[in-house]
N, C-alpha and C positions, 0 to 999 in steps of 0.2 A: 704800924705802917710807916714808911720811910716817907721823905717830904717830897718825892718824884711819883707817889703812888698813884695810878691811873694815868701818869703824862705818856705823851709818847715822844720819844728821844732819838734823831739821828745824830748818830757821829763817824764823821767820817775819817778814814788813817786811822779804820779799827783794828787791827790785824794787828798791829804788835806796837810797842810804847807806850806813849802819852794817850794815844789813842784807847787801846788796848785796855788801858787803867782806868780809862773814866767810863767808859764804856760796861765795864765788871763793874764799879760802883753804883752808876746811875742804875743799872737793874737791882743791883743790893737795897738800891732807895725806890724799889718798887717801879721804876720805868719799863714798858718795853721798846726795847732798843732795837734800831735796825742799824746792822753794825754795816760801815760800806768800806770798802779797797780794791785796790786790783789782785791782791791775794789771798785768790779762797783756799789755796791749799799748797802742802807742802812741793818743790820744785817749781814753783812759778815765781822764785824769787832767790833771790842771791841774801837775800837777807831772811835771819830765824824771825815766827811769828806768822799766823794765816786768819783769816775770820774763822773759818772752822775751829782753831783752837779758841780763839776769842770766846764764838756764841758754845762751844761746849765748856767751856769755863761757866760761863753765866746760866747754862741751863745747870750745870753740875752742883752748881751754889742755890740753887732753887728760885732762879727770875725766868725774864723770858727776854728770849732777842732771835733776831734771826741775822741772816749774814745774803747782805743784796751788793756781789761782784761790780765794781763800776771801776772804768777808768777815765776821773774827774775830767782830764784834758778834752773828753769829749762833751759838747754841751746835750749829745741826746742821751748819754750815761747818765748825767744830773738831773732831767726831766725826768727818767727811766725810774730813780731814785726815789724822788720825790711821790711818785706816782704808786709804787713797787710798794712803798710807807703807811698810803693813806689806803691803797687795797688792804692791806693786811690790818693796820690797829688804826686804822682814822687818822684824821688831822694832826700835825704835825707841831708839839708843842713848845718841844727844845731842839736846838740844831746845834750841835759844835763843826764848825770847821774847823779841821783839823789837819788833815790831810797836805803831805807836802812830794815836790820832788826837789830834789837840791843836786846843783854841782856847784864844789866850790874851787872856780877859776879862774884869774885875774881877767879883766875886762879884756883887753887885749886879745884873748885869746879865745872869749868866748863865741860861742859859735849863735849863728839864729833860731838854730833848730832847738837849741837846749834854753837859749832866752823864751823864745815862744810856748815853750813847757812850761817853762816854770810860773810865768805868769799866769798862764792859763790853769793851773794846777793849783797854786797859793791865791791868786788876785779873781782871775774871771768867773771860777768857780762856785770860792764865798758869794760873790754878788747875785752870781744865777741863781746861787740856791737859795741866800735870803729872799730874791726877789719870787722865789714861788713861793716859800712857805710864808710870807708877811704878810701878804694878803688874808689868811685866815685866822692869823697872831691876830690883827686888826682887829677881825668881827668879833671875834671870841672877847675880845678883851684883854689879852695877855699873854707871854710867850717870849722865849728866851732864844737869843742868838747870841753865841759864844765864838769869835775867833780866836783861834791859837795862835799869840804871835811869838816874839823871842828878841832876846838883847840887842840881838844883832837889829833891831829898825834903829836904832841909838846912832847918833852920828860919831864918826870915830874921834879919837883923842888925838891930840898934834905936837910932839912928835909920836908918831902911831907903834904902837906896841906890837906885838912879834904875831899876831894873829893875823895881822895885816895882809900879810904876804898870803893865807888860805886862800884869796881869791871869794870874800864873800860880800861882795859888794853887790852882785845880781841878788841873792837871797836879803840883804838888811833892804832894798827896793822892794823887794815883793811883800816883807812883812810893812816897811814903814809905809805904803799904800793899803795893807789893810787896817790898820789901823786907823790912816783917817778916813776910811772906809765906815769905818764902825764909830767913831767918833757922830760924823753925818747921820747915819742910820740911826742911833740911835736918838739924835737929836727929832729928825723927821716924824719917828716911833713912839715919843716920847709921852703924847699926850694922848695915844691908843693903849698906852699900859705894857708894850712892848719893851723888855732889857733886850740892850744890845752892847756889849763889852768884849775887847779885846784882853789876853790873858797871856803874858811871859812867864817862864823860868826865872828864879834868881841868877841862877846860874845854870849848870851843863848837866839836862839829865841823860844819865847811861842807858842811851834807847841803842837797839840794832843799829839804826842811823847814824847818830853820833860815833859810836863807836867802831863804823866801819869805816868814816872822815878822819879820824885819828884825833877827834875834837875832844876826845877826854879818855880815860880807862876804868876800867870796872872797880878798882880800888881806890880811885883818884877823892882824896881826902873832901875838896868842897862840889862833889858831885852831891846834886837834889833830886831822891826817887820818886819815881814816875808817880807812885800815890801823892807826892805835896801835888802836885799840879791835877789830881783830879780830886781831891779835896778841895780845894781853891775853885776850881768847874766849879762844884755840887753846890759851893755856895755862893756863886755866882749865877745859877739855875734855877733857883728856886724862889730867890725872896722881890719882892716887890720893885716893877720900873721904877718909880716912884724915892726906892730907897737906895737901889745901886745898879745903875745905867751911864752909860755914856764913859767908861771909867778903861785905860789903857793901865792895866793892874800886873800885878807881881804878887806868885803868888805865895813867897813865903811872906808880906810886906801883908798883903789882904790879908790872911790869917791870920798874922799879929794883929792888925787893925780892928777883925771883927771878934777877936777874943776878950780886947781891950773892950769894946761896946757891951761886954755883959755884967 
């Protein structure tokens, strides 16, 4: 039996990446997963990857997950979710956010319409969804919130290196807000037995995303594949508040760390 066996797991920015990847594991570790994005199928996206291919991967590997369409920007999508989770396999025992929308372009230029996404999308989202499924992590005793963050919450370096200019200064807000988002959270959480951690890349993995930003290439020598970061999830999902909470992690840095504990 896998250490996710009987939980029940949302992750949402299932449909293709990081998502995608943890998503296939956590059912290999016995979760059933409710996979969420706004792409359940092929041509509803300019980018490769759908939950449909996701949940028929995981059923095709012998788990169980299903795939519940949401577009996070909305807050009755994320009730919808949450709701759509506990109909199906009960209380909700892991949550990854996950799920992002990105433009990267200089402040200057940005517009309201693409700041108000994105927030709503990376920042308002996380918060609405921990804030349904906590309350039953609470009574229960235990239960995991995982946000997906990324380098970019890091403040840049002075004189600023050549990434500068992509315009990702709206995106390192949206993650360095969820971060101490989750920092909080998990403090609050802390003594109902609830993990709550935020989770980076070392560096640039080659998801659809990334690689349609021109943010790395599919042969780019210090690209980290989508499985280090949901390895790094799975064991950030499972082990005890108590032993690894409140923690803004990295995750080839966490898997050296908990290798070295054995």
């Amino acid at each position: 039996m896998g250490v996710l066996a009987g939980k029940v797991a949302v992750v949402t920015g299932a449909s293709r990446g990081i998502g995608a990847a943890i998503a296939t594991l956590f059912a290999a570790e016995g979760a059933r997963v409710v996979a969420a994005a706004r792409t359940f199928e092929q041509g509803q996206s300019r980018l490769e990857g759908t939950l449909a291919d996701t949940v028929a991967k995981i059923e095709a590997d012998g788990g169980t997950a299903f795939a519940q369409p949401a577009d996070l920007s909305r807050p009755e999508d994320r009730q919808a979710l949450v709701e759509a989770a506990e109909s199906r396999y009960g209380p909700v025992d892991v949550l990854v956010n996950n799920a992002a929308v990105t433009y990267f372009t200089p402040v200057t230029d940005f517009t309201d319409r693409r700041y108000e996404l994105m927030f709503e999308v990376q920042v308002k989202a996380p918060f609405q969804l921990s804030r349904l499924v906590a309350p039953g992590m609470r009574e229960r005793g235990r239960g995991w919130i995982l946000n997906i963050s990324s380098i970019a919450a890091r403040h840049p370096d002075f004189p600023p290196g050549p990434y500068a200019a992509l315009g990702g200064t709206v995106y390192g807000m949206c993650k360095a807000a969820l971060e101490r988002f989750t920092t909080g959270l998990a403090a609050e959480l802390y003594a109902d037995g609830v993990a709550v951690n935020a989770l980076s890349p070392n560096g640039i993995v080659p998801t659809p995303g990334t690689l349609f930003h021109h943010l790395t290439s599919v042969d780019a020598p210090d690209n980290e594949p989508p499985s280090v970061m949901a390895d790094a999830a799975l064991a950030l999902c499972h082990r005890p508040a108590a032993e690894l909470t409140g923690r803004i992690a990295y995750s080839q840095d966490l898997l050296a760390e908990l290798a070295d504990r054995r």
